[in-house]
Each structure stands twice: as structure tokens, then as C-alpha cells.
C-alpha positions in Angstrom: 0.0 0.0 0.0 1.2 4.0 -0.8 2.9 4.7 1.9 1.4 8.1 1.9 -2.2 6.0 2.2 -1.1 4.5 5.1 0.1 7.9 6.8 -3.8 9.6 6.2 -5.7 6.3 7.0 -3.5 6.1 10.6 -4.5 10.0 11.3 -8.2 9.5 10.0 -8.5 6.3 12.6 -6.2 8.1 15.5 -6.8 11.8 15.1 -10.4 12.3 14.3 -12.3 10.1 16.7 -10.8 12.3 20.0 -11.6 15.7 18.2 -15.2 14.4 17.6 -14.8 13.2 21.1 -13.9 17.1 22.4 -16.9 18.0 20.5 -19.3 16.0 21.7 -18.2 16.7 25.8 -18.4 20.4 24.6 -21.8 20.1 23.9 -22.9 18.2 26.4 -21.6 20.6 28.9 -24.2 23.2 27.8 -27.6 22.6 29.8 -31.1 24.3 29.4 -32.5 25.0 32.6 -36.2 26.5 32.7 -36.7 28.8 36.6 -39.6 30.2 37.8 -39.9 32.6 40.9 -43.4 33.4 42.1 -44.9 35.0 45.2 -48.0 32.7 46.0 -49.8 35.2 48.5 -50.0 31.7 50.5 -52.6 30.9 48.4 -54.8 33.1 50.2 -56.9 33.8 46.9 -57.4 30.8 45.3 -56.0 27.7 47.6 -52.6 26.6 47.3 -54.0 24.0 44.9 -54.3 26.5 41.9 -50.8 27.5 42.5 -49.7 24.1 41.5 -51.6 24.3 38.6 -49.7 27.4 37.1 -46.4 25.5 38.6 -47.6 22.2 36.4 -49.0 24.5 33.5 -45.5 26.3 33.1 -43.5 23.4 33.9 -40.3 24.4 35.0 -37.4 22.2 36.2 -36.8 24.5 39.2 -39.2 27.2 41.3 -38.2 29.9 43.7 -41.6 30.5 45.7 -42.6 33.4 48.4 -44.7 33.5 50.9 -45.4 29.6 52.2 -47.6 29.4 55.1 -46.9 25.6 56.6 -49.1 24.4 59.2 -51.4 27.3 59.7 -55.0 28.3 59.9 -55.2 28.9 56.2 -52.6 26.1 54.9 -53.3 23.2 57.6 -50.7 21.2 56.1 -47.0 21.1 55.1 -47.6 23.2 52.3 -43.8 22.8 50.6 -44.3 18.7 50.5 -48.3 19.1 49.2 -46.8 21.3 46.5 -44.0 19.1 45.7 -46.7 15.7 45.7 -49.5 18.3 43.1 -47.2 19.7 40.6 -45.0 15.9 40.8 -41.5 18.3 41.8 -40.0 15.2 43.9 -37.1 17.3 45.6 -38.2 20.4 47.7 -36.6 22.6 50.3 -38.3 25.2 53.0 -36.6 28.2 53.4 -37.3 28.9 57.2 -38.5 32.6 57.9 -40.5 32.8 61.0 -43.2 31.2 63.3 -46.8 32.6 63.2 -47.8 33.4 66.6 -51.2 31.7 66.0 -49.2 28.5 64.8 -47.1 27.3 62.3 -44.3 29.1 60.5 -43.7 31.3 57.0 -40.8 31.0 54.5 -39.6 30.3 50.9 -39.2 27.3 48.7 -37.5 25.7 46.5 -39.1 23.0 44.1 -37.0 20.6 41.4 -36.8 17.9 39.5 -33.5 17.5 40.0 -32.1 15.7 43.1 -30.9 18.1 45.7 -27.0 17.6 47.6 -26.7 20.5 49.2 -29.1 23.5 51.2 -28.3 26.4 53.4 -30.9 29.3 54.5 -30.5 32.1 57.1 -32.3 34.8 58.1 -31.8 38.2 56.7 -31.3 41.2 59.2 -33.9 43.9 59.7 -33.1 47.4 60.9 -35.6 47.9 63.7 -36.8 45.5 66.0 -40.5 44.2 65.4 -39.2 44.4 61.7 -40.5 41.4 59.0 -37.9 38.2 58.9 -36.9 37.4 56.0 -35.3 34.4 54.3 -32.7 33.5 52.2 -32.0 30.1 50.6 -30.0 28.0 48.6 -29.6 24.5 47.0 -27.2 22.5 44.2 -28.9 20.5 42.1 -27.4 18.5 39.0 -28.9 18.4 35.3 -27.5 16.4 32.7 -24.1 16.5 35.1 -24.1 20.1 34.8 -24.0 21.3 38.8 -25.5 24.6 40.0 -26.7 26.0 42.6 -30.8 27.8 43.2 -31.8 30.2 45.6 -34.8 32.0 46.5 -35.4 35.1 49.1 -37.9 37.5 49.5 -36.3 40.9 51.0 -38.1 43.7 52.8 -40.9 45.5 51.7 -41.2 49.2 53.3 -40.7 51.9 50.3 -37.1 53.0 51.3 -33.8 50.5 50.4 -31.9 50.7 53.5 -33.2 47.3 55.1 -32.9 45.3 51.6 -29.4 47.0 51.0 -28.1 45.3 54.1 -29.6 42.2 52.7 -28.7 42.3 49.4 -25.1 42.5 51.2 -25.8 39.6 53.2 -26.9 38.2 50.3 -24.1 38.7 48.1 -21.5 37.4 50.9 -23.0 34.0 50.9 -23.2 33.2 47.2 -19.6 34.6 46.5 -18.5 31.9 47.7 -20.2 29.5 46.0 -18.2 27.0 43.1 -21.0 27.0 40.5 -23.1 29.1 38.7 -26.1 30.2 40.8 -29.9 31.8 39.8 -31.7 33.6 42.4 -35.1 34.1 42.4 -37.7 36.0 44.2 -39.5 39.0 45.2 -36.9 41.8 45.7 -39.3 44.5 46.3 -37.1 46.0 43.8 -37.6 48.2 40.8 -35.0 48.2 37.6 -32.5 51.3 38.2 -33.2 51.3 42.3 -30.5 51.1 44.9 -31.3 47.4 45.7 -30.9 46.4 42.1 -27.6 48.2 41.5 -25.9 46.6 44.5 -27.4 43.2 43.0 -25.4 43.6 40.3 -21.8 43.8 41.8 -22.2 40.5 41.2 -25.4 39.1 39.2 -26.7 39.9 35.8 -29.9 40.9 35.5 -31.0 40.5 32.5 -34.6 40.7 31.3 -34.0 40.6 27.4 -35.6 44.1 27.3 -34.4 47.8 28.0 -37.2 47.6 30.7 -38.2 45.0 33.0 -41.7 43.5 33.0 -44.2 44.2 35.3 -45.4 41.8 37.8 -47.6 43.5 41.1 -50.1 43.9 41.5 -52.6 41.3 39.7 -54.7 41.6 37.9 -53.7 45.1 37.2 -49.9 45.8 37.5 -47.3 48.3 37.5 -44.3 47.9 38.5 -41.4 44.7 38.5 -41.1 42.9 41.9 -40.3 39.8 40.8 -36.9 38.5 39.3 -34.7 35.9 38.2 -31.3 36.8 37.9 -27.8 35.0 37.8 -23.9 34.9 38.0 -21.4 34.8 36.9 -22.3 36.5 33.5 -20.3 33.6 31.3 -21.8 31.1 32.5 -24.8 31.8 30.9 -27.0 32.4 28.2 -30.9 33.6 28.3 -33.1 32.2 26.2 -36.0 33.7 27.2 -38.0 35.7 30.0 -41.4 36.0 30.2 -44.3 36.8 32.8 -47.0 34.8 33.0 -50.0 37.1 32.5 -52.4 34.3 31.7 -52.0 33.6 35.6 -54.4 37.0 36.6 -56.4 35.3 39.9 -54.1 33.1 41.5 -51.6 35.4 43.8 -51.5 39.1 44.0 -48.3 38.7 42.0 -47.5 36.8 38.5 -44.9 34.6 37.9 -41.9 34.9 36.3 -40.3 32.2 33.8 -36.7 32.2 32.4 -35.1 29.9 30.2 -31.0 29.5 30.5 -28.2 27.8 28.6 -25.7 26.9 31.5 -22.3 26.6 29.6 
């Protein structure tokens, strides 16, 4: 045989396969992961039920959700593992806030599909005793052996920043540390261009696909963004989309919000 035949048939067998190889790892190390954050007004206007609907109608892989009421008057139940058993989310995490005086206790929560191996929450500092906890809290999960981490929070309400500043700061010193990508969601009480939102971004992206940021309070009729999903570190992703869910008008006083990410 040519000896030059030889030469090209020894790199075709040799050469090509491990490029091919590269490629294929390359790709497989992009993941699409669909997030949801949504404040659920603990159900209060429909049941906690029809929240799992719009959970099951969107069907995301992972949900950030505000205002669970566990074992109370209203939700006589554990709330986190009733959603988790209607909307068919196996993994969940609660997100402890504070106990309700007249029993039971408040939070966030996390929902997947994905199997959980780690979870941290703490409560966020308030300014002035009597002030409303709130929560923040995180998990890893692992899709299609891509690893990242979720959080949700829900930060404080009153009308000036100085109590969600010194959250945001706790905030931000937690998931600094953290060895994987990360997407927060939740209600920020937060407005695109406010003082809240710009100390956000020392370290996440928020990116909405839009000059603007889509309203989400109040339902049916709203006017401002609350709600967010944001992420870091900026490279390690891609937005596909980000939507709000207007078709969910009666469930909660606030709609949900639905991204779509490439996780490179």
C-alpha cells in the first residue's frame, strides 16, 4: 500500500475520533434549565392548589416560591411537601422565615426535578426590632451532570432600600462563595434602576431581554417589577428567554416569572 495512504488512513483512525470526542463533551456541557420565581400570597386567593396548577402548566425544572404558610389556619398542612406531591417536583426545600404566633411558620421554597446535595438558608437582618424576617435560601442540584446551585429570598418591603441593602449585602457574601453558577429568584421589592438592584449587580446579571423589565404586582392590574430571576457569573450563561405569566391573573397578588437558560 502507498505509503502516503497509510500515513492519512493512521491519522483518520487516530486523530479524528478524540476531536469528535472534544466536540461531543463540549456540547454536552451546555444545559437548558427553565426557573420560575413566584410570590403565592400563600394561596390566600385561590387555595394553594391552583398555585400548583400554574407551577404544572409552566412546567419548570426548578421554582423559587414566596410567601409559604406551613401548618397554619389557612394552609393546615405542610404546604412545601403538598406542592412538591400536586405539581409531581419530587425534591423540595423550605426556606425557614418565622413562626406565626397563632401557629405554624412562613418561608420560601425551592421546588426541582433535579435531586438536591446541598441546602443552606439564614435569616436576613432587619433594621428595627418588630421588623418582617426574611429568608434567604439555597440548594445545588445536577442536570445532565451540569451542577449549579438555586436560591430564592424574598427581601423587605417598606418603600425605602436601607433594610434590603443590608440584605442584598448579606446576600451577596453567601453566594460569592459558592463554586458554581447560581440563579436567584424572588420578590426583591425592587424596581430596575433602584438602589437594591444596582448593589445586586456587583455580582449578578440581570437581565430581562428588554431595555425595561416586566411588570409583575399587582394582579390583575400591575405596575411595577417585583419579581426577578437573575444569575452569575455572567459567562456562565445564556438567556433564552424571559417571560411573565399574564395568563395567571387570579391566583396570587403577583405573576410569575419564567426564564429559560443555557448553563455553559
Amino acid at each position: 500500500m502507498n505509503f502516503r495512504i497509510c500515513i492519512s488512513l493512521f491519522l483518520m483512525c487516530f486523530l479524528l475520533p478524540p476531536v469528535m470526542a472534544q466536540k461531543t463533551t463540549e456540547k454536552q456541557q451546555e444545559v437548558m434549565v427553565k426557573a420560575m420565581t413566584y410570590n403565592t400570597y400563600s394561596g390566600r386567593k385561590q387555595g394553594i392548589d391552583k398555585i400548583a396548577e400554574v407551577i404544572r402548566k409552566e412546567n419548570p425544572d426548578i421554582v423559587s416560591l414566596q410567601e409559604i404558610e406551613r401548618n397554619t389556619d389557612i394552609n393546615p398542612w405542610d404546604t412545601p411537601k403538598k406542592l412538591s406531591e400536586l405539581t409531581g417536583m419530587k425534591y423540595y426545600y423550605f426556606a425557614h422565615a418565622l413562626n406565626i404566633p397563632t401557629g405554624g411558620d412562613y418561608g420560601n421554597v425551592i421546588l426541582s426535578k433535579f435531586p438536591i446535595s446541598e441546602e443552606k438558608c439564614f435569616k436576613l437582618s432587619v433594621l428595627k426590632e418588630g421588623d418582617y424576617v426574611r429568608s434567604f435560601g439555597y440548594v445545588k442540584v445536577v442536570k445532565d451532570d451540569k451542577e449549579f446551585y438555586f436560591a430564592t429570598t424574598h427581601l423587605d418591603h417598606k418603600y425605602e432600600d436601607a433594610a434590603r441593602l443590608k440584605q442584598v449585602e448579606e446576600i451577596l457574601a453567601c453566594v460569592e462563595q459558592l463554586d458554581k453558577p447560581v440563579i436567584l429568584g424572588g420578590d426583591l421589592n425592587s424596581r430596575r434602576g433602584s438602589d437594591t438592584m444596582t448593589a445586586f449587580q456587583k455580582y449578578f446579571t440581570v437581565n430581562c431581554l428588554s431595555d425595561g423589565a416586566p411588570w409583575t404586582v399587582p394582579a390583575p392590574n400591575p405596575t411595577y417589577p417585583c419579581d426577578w430571576l437573575i444569575y452569575a457569573p455572567n459567562e456562565a450563561f445564556t438567556v433564552k428567554s424571559y417571560n411573565v405569566c399574564y395568563w395567571a391573573d387570579k391566583e396570587s397578588d403577583h405573576y410569575p416569572v419564567v426564564a429559560t437558560y443555557l448553563i455553559k
